[in-house]
N, C-alpha and C positions, 0 to 999 in steps of 0.2 A: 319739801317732803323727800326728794332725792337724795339732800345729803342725812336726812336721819337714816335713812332705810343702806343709804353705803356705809355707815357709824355702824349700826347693829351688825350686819353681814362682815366687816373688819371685826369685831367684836368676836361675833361668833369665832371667826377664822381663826384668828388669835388663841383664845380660851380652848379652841381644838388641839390647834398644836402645839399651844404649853400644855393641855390636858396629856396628850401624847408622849412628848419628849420629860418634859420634867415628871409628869406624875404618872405614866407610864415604867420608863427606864429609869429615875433616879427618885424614886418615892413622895414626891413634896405634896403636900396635902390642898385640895381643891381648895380651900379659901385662900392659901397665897396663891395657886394660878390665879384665883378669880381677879385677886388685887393686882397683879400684874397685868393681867390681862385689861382692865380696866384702864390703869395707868398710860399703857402702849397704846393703845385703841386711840384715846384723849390727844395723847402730846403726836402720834403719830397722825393723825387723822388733819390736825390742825396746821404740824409745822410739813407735815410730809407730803400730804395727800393737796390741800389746799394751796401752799403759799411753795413748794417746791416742785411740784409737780409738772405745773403749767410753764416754768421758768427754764427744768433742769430734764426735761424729759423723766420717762420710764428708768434710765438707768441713776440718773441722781438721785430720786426719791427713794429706789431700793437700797444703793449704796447707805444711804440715808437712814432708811429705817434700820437693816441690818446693825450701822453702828447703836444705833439708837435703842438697839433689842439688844443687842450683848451688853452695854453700859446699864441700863435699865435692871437685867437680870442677875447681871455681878456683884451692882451694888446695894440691889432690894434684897436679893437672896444672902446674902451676909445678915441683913440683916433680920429677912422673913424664915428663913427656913431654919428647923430646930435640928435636922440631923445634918450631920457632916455629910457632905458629898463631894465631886468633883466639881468644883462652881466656875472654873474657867471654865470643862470641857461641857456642862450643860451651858454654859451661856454659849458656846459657839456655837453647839447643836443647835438650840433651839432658834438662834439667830439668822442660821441658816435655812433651817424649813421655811423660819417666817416670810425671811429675803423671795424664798419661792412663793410661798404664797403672795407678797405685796406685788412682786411682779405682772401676777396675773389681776391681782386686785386692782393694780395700776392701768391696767387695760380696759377694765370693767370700769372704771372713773372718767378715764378721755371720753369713750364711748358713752356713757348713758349719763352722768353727773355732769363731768363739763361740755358736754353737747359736743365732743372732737377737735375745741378752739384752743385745747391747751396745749399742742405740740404742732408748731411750723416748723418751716423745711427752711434753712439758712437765707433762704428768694426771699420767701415770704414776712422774715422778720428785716430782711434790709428794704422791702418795700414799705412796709408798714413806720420804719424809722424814718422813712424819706419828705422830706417837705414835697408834695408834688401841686402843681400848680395848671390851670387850665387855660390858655388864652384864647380869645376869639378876636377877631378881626373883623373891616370894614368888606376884602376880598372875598371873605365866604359869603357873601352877599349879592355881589354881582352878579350870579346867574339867576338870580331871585325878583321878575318883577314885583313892582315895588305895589302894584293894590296885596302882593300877600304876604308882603315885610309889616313886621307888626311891633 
């Protein structure tokens, strides 16, 4: 239930600020945000938020989306939007708000979606890589009479 409820709230976020940038300042008409917005939300949600997030910290998955928002927008908006506009300089704008947004989106995922297991501190992932192994012995024994050796 978590991750539908972080899918709609990216969702929203997204469809705001294409709403914003694109269909604010450069005219483009709500059903292509809508399409993009949908598209981003999907492929960002799945390759970004889930399978890079936990891997690559907060800054890879924004790096991440960012590319993923301006490629996304360059090459759908070629082909979605009917008026001429500046398509490199709204993909960069709007790729940029995004990057802000997913950053904090990014925070709101460790915290409440992946319960805060998805970013260790460089210790914690060389402990986790480690074979660790327990021994016991006969001498932890010794100060143990034996009616309560078991």
């Amino acid at each position: 239930m978590e991750h539908w409820k972080a899918v709609f709230m990216k969702f929203i976020m997204c469809t705001g600020i294409l709403g914003l940038v694109l269909g604010l300042f450069f005219g483009v008409s709500f059903p292509n945000i809508f399409i993009l917005s949908v598209l981003l939300t999907v492929v960002s949600y799945i390759v970004g938020d889930v399978y890079l997030l936990p891997r690559f910290e907060n800054w890879g998955a924004t790096l991440f989306d960012f590319i993923l928002a301006f490629v996304a927008i360059y090459l759908l908006g070629s082909f979605l939007f009917e008026m001429e506009i500046p398509l490199v300089t709204a993909s960069l704008v709007s790729s940029a708000f995004l990057a802000v947004g997913e950053y904090f989106f990014h925070k709101y995922m460790v915290n409440q979606v992946l319960d805060g297991h998805a970013i260790r501190s460089d210790e914690e992932k060389e402990l986790i890589n480690q074979k660790l192994q327990a021994e016991y012995s006969e001498e932890l024994n010794q100060g143990i009479p034996e009616d309560r050796e078991e």
